[in-house]
py3Dmol code that shows the C-alpha trace and the ligand (Angstrom):
import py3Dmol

protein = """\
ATOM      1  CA  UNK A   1     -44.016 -36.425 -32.538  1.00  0.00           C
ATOM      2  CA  UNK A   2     -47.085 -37.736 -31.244  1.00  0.00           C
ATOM      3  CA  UNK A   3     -47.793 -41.405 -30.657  1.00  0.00           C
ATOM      4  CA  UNK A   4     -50.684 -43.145 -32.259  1.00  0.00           C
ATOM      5  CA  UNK A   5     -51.977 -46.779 -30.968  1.00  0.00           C
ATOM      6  CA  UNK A   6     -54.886 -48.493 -32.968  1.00  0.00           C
ATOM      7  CA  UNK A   7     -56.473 -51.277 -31.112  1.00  0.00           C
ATOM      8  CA  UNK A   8     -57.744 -53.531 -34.085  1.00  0.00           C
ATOM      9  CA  UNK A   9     -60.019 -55.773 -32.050  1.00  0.00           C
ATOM     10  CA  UNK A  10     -62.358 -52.848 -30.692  1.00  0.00           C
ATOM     11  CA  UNK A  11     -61.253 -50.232 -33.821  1.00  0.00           C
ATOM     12  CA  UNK A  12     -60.075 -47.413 -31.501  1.00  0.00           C
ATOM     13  CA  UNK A  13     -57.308 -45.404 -31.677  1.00  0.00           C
ATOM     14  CA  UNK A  14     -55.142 -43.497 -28.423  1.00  0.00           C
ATOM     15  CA  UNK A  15     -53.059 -40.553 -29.245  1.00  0.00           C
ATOM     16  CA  UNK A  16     -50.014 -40.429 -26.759  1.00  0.00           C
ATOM     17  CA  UNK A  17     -49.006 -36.767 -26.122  1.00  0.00           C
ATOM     18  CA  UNK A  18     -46.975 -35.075 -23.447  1.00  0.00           C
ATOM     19  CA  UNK A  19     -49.944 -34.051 -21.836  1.00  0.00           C
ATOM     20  CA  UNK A  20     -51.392 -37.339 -21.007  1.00  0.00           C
ATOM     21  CA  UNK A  21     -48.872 -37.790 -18.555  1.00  0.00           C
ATOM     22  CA  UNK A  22     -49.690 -34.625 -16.302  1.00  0.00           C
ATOM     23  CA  UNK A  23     -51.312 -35.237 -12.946  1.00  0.00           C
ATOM     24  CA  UNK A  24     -54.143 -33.757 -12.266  1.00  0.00           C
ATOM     25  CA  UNK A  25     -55.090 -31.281  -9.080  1.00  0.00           C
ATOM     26  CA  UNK A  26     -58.356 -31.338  -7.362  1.00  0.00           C
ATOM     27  CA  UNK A  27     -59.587 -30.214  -4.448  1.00  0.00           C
ATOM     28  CA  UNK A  28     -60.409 -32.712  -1.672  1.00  0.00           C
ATOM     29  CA  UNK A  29     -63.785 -32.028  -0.090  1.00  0.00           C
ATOM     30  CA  UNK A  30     -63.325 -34.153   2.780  1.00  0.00           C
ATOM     31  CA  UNK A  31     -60.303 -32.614   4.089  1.00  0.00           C
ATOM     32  CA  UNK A  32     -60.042 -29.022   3.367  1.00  0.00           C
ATOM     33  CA  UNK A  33     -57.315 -29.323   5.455  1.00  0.00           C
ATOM     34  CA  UNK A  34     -54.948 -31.059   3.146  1.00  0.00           C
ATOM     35  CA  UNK A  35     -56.837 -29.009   0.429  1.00  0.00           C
ATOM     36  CA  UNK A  36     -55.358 -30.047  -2.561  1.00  0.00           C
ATOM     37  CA  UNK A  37     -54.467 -33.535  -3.591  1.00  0.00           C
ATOM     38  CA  UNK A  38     -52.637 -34.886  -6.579  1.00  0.00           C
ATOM     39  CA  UNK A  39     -54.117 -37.166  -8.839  1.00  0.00           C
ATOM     40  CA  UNK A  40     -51.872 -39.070 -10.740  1.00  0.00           C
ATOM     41  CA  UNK A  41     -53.225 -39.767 -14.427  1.00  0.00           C
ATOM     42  CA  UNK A  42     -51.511 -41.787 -17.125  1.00  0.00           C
ATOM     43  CA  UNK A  43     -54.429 -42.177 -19.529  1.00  0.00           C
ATOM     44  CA  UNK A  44     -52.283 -44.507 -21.966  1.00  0.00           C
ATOM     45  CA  UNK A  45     -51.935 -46.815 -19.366  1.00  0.00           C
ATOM     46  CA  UNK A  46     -55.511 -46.440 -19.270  1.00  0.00           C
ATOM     47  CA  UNK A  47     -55.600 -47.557 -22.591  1.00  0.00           C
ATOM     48  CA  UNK A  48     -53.687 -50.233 -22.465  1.00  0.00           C
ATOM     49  CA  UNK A  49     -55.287 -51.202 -19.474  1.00  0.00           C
ATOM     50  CA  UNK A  50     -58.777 -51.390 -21.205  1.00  0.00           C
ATOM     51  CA  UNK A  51     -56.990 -52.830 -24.062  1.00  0.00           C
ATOM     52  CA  UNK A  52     -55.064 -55.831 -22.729  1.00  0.00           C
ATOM     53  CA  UNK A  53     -54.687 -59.070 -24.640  1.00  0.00           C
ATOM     54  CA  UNK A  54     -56.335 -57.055 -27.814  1.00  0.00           C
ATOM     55  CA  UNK A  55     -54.432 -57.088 -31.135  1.00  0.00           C
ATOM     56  CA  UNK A  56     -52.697 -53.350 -30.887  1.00  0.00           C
ATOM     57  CA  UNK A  57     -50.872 -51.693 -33.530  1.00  0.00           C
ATOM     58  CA  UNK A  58     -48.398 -48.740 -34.129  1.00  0.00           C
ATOM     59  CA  UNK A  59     -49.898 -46.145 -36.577  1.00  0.00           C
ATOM     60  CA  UNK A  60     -47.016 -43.604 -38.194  1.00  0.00           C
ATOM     61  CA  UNK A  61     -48.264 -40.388 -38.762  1.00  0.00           C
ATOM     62  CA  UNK A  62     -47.111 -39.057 -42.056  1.00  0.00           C
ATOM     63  CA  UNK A  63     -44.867 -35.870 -42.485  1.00  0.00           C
ATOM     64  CA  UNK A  64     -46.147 -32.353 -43.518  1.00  0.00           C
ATOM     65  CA  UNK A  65     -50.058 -34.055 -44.201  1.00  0.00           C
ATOM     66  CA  UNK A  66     -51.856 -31.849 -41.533  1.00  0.00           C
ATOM     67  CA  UNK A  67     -54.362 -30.108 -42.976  1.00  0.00           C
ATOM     68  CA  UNK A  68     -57.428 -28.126 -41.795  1.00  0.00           C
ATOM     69  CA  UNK A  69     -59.708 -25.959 -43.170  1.00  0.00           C
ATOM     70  CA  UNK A  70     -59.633 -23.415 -40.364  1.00  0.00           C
ATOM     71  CA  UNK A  71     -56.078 -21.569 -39.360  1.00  0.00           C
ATOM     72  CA  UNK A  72     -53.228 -23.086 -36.982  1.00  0.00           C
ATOM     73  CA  UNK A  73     -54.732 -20.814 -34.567  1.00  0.00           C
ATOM     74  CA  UNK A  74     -58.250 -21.558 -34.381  1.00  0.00           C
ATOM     75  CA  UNK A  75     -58.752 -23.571 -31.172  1.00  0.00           C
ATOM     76  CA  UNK A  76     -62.359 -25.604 -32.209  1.00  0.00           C
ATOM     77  CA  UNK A  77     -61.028 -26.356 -35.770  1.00  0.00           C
ATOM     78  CA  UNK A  78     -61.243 -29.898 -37.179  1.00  0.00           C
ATOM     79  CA  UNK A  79     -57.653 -30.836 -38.349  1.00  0.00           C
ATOM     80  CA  UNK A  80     -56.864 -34.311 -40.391  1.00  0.00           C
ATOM     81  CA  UNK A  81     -53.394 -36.065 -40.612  1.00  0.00           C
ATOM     82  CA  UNK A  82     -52.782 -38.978 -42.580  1.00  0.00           C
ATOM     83  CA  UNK A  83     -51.259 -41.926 -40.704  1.00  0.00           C
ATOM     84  CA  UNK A  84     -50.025 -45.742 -42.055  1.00  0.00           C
ATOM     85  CA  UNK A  85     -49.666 -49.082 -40.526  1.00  0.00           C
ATOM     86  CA  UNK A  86     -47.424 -49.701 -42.939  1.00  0.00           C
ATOM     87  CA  UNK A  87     -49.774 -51.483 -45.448  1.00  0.00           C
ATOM     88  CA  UNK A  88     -52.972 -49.328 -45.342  1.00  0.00           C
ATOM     89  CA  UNK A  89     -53.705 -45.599 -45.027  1.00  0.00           C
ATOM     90  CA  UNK A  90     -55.784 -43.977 -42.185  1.00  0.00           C
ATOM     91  CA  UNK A  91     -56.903 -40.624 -41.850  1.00  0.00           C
ATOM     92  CA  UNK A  92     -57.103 -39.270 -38.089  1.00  0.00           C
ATOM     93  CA  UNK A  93     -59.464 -36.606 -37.590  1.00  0.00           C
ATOM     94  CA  UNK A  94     -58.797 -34.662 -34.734  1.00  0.00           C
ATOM     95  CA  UNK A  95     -61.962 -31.787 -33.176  1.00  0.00           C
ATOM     96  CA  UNK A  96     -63.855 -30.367 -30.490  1.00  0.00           C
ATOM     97  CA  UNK A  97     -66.836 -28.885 -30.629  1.00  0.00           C
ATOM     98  CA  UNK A  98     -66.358 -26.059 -28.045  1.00  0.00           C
ATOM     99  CA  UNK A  99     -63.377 -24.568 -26.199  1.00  0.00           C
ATOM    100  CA  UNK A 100     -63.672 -26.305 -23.437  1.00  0.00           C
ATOM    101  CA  UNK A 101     -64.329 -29.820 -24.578  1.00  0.00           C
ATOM    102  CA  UNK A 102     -61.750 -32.313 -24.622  1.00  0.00           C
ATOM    103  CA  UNK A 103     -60.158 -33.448 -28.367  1.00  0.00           C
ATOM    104  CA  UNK A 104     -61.650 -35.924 -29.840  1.00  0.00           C
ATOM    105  CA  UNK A 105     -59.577 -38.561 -32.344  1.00  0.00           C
ATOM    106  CA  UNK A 106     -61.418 -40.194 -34.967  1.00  0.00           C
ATOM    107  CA  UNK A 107     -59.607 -42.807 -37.227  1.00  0.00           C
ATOM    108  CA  UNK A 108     -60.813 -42.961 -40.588  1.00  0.00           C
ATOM    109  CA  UNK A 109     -59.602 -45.738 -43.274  1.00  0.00           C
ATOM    110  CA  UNK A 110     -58.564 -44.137 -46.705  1.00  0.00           C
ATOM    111  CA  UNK A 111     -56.455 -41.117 -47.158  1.00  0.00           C
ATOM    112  CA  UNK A 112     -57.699 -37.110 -48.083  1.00  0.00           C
ATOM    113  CA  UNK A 113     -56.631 -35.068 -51.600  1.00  0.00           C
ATOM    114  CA  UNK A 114     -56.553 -31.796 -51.720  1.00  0.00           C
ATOM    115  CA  UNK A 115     -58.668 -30.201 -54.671  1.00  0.00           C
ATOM    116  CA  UNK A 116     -57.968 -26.876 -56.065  1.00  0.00           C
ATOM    117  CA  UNK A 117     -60.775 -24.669 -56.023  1.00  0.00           C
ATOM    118  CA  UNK A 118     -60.097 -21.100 -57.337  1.00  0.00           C
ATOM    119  CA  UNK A 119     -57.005 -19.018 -58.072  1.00  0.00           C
ATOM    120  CA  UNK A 120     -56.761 -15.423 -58.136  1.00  0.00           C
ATOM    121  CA  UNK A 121     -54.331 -12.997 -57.711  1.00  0.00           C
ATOM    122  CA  UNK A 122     -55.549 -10.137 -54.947  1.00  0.00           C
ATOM    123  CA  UNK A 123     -57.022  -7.132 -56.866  1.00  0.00           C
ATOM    124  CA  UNK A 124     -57.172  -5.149 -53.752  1.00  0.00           C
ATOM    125  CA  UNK A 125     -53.862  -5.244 -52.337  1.00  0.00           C
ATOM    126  CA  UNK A 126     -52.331  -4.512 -55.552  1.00  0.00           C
ATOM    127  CA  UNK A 127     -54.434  -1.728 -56.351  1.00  0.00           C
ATOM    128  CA  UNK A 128     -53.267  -0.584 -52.957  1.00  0.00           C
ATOM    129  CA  UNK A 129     -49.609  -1.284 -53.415  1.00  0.00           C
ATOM    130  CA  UNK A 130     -49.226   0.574 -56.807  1.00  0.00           C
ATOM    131  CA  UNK A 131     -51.670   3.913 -55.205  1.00  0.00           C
ATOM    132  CA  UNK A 132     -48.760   3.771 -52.719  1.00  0.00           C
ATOM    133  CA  UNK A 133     -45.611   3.145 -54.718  1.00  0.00           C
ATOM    134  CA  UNK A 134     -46.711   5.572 -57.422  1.00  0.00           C
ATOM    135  CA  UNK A 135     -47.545   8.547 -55.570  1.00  0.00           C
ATOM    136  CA  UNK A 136     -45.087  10.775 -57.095  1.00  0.00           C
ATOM    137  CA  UNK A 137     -46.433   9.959 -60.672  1.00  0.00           C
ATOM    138  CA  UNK A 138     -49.966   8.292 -59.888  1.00  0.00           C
ATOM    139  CA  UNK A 139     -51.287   6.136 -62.932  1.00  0.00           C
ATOM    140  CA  UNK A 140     -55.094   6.951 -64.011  1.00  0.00           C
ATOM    141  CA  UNK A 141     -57.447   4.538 -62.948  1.00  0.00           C
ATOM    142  CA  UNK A 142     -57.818   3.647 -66.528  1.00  0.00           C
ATOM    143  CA  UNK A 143     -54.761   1.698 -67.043  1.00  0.00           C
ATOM    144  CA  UNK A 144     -55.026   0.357 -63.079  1.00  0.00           C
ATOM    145  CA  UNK A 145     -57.390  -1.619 -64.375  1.00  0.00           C
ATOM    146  CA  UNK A 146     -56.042  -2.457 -67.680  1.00  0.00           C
ATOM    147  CA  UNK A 147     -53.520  -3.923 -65.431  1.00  0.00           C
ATOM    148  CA  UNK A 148     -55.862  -5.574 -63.154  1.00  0.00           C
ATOM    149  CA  UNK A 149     -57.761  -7.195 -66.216  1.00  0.00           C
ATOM    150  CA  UNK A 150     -54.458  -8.945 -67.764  1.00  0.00           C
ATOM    151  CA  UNK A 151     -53.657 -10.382 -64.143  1.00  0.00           C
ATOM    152  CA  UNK A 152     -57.297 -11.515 -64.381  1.00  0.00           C
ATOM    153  CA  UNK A 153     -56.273 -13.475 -68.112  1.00  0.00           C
ATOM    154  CA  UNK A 154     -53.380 -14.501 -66.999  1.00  0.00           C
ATOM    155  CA  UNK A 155     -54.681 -16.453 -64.565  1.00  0.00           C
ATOM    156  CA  UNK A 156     -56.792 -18.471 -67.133  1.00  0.00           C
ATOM    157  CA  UNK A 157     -53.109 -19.615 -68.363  1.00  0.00           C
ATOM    158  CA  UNK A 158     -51.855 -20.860 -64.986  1.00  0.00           C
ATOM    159  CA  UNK A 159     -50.865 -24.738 -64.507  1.00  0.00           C
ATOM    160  CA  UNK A 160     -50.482 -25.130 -60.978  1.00  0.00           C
ATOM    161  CA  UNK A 161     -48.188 -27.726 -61.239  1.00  0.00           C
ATOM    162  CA  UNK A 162     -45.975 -25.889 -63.139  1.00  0.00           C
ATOM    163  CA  UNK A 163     -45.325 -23.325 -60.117  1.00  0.00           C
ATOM    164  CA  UNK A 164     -43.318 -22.980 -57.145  1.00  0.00           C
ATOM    165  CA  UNK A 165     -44.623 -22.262 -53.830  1.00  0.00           C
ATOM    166  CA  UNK A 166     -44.105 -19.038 -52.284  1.00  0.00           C
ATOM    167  CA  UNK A 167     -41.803 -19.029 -49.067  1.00  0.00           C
ATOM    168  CA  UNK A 168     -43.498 -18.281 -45.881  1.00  0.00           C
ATOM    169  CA  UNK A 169     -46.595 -19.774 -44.200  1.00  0.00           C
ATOM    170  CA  UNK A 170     -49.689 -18.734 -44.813  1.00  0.00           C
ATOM    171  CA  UNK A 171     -52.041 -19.172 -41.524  1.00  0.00           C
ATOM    172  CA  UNK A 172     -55.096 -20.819 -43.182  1.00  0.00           C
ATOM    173  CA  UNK A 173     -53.393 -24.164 -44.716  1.00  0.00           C
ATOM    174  CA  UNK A 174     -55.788 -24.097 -47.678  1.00  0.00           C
ATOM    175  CA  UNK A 175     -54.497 -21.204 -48.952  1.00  0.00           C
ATOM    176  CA  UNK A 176     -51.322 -21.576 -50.810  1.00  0.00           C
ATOM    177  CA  UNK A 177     -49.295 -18.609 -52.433  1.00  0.00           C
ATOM    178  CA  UNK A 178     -47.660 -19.706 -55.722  1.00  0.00           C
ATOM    179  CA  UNK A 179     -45.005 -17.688 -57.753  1.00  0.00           C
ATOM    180  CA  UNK A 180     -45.302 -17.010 -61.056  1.00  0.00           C
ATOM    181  CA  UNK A 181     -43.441 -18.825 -63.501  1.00  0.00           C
ATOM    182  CA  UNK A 182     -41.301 -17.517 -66.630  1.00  0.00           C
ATOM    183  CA  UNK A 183     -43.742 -17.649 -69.101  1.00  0.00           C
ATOM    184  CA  UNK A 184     -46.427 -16.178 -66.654  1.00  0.00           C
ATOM    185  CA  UNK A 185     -43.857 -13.073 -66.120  1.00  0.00           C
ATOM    186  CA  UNK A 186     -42.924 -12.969 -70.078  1.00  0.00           C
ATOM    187  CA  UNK A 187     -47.058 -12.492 -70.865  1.00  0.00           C
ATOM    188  CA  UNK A 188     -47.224  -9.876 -67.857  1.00  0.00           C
ATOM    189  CA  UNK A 189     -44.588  -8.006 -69.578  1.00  0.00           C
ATOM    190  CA  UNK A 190     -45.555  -8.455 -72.907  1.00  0.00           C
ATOM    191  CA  UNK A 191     -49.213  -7.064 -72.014  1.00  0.00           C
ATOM    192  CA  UNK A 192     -47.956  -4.261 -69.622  1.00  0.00           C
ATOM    193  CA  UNK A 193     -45.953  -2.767 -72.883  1.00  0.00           C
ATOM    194  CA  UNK A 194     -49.416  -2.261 -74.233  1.00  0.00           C
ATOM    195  CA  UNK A 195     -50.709  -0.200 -71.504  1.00  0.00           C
ATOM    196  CA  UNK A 196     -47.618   1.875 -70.400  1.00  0.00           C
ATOM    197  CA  UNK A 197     -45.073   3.423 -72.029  1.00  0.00           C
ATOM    198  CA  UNK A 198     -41.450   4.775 -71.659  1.00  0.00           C
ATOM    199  CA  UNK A 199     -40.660   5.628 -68.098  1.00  0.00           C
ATOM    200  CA  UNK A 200     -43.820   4.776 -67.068  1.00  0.00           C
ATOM    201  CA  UNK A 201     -43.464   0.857 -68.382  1.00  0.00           C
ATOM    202  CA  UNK A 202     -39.964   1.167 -66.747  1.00  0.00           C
ATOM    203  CA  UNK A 203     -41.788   2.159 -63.245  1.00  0.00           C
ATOM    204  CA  UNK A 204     -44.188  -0.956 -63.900  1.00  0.00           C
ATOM    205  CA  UNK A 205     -41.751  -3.577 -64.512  1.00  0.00           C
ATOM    206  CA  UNK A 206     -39.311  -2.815 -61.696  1.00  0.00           C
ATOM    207  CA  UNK A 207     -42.950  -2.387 -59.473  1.00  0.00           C
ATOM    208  CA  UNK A 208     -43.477  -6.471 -61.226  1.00  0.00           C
ATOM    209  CA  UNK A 209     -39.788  -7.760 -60.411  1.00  0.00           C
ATOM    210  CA  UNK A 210     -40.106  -6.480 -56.449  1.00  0.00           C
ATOM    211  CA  UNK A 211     -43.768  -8.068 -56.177  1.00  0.00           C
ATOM    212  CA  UNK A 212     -43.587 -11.349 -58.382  1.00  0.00           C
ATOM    213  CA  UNK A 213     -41.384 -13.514 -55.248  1.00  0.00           C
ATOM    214  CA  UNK A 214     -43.194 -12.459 -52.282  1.00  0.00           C
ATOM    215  CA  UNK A 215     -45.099  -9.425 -52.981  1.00  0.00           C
ATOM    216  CA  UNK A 216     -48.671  -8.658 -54.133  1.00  0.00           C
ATOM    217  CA  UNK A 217     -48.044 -10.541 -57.517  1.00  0.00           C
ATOM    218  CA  UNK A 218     -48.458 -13.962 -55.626  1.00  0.00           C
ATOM    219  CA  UNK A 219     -50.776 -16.345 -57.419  1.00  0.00           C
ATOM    220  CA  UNK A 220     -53.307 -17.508 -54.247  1.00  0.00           C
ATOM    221  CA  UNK A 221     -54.829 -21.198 -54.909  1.00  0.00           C
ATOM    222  CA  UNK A 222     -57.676 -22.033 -52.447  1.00  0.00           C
ATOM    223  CA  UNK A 223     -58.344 -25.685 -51.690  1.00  0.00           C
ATOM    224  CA  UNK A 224     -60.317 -27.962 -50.855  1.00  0.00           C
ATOM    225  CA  UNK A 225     -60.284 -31.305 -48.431  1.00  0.00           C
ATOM    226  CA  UNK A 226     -61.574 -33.894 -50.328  1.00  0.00           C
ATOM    227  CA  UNK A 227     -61.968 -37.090 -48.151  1.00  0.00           C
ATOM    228  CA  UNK A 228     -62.019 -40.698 -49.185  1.00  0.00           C
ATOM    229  CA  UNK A 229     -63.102 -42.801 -46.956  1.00  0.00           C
ATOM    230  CA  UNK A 230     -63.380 -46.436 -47.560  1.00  0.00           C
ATOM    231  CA  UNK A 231     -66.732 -47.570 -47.309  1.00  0.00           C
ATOM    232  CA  UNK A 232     -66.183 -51.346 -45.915  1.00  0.00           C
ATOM    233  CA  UNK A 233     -64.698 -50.002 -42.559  1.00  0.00           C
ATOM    234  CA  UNK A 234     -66.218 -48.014 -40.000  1.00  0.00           C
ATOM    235  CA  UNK A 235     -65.626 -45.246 -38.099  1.00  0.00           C
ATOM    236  CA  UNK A 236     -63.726 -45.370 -35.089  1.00  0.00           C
ATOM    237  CA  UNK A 237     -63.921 -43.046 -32.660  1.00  0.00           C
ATOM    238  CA  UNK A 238     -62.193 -42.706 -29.107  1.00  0.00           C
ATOM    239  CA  UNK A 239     -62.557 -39.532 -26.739  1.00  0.00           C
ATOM    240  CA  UNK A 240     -59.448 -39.383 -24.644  1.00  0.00           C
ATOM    241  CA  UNK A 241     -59.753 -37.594 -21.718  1.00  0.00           C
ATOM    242  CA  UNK A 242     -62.974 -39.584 -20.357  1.00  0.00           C
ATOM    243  CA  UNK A 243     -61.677 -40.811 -17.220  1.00  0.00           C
ATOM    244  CA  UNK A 244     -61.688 -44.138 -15.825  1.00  0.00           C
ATOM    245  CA  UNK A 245     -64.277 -43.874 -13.642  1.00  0.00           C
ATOM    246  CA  UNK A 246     -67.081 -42.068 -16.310  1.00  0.00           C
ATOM    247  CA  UNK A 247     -66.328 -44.506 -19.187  1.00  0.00           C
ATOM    248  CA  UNK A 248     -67.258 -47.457 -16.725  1.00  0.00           C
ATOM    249  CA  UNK A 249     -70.185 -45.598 -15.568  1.00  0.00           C
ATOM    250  CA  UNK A 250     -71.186 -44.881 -19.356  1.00  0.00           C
ATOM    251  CA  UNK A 251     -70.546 -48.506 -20.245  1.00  0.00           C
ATOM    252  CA  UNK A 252     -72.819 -50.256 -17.078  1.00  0.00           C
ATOM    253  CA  UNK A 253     -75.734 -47.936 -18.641  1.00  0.00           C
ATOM    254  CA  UNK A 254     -75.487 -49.496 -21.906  1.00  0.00           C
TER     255      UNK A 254
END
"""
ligand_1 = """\
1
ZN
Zn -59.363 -53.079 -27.685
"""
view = py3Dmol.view(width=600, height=400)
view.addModel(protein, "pdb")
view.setStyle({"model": 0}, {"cartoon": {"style": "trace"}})
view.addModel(ligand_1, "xyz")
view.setStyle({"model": 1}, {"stick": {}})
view.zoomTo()
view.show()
């Protein structure tokens, strides 16, 4: 669990990590002899350092809120948690802008909602799945998409809220898989007896039961981030891994 420290007097925030505490190796120019040369780093005490005698609080980060709108694995993503002092809510934003460049924290007063956007089911892969599991007795393209079209109405019927989310992770956190309910699987039923009959509808229903859980039948919401911010605080912004000796340097041209 990572640490958070918000200095209140300045308004900037420190994220203690692991990695903060690993020296750093350079070479030493002077004496290629000795070639490389340990440097130890502690940026927190850094922090602290810059921060002494300032009012400094602990910030929580809250459980299961990380969110981003790009996947876990995309390395210049910008990724929000939501965070508490106890009494207010923060938002930390966390980016870089290229691969290379060092994270960046930015502490935001407020909290984020998440705002449905669309919800389908995936025509394609089901289209694919039923060409594959119906080989033996193909159904005409006709009443592929008769099928298609009721999972296109049923849709119109769906109350998120009402639904339960699939098991397993998707890799883009705005993307959530949803199960359909009952009632969902009653009017699938009830509309599939229209468009296939005897061992056909058979075929279709069992082809529903193995799909509906954590198959093709999934209900996919999309999201969106929506952010509010509260507009009587600013923004506070610290880049970590600016060493010592650059932040002075940065601050005497000022
Ligand atoms: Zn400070």
């Amino acid at each position: 669990m990572n640490q958070v420290i918000h200095c209140i007097s300045c308004d900037k925030i420190f994220v203690r990590t692991p990695f903060d505490q690993w020296p750093e190796y350079r070479l030493d120019q002077n004496h290629p002899a000795r070639a490389i040369q340990v440097m130890e780093k502690d940026d927190f005490k850094l922090f602290l350092e810059d921060h002494r005698g300032h009012q400094l609080e602990d910030l929580k980060i809250l459980e299961d809120s990380y969110i981003s709108e790009k996947p876990y694995y995309e390395p210049t993503k910008i990724s929000y948690v939501k965070a508490t002092n106890g009494k207010e809510s923060f938002v930390i934003k966390k980016f870089r802008e290229k691969i290379k460049d060092p994270l960046t924290y930015q502490l935001i007063a407020g909290d984020y909602s998440l705002k449905c956007i669309s919800i389908e089911m995936e025509e394609e892969p089901i289209s694919k799945q039923i060409e594959m599991e119906f080989r033996e007795r193909p159904l005409s393209s006709k009443k592929v998409a008769s099928f298609l079209k009721v999972c296109r109405h049923l849709i119109e019927m769906v109350d998120l809220k009402k639904l339960e989310r699939a098991p397993g992770e998707s890799t883009r956190p705005l993307e959530i898989y949803y199960k359909m309910d009952d009632f969902l699987l009653m009017y699938l039923l009830r509309n599939c007896h229209n468009i296939f009959k005897g061992e056909e509808y058979l075929e279709m229903e069992r082809f529903i039961h193995r799909h509906r859980d954590e198959g093709v039948l999934l209900l996919k919401a999309t999201y969106k981030i929506n952010l509010g911010e509260k507009q009587e605080r600013k923004k506070r912004t610290v880049i970590r891994s600016i060493p010592l000796e650059v932040k002075k340097s940065i601050e005497k041209k000022k």
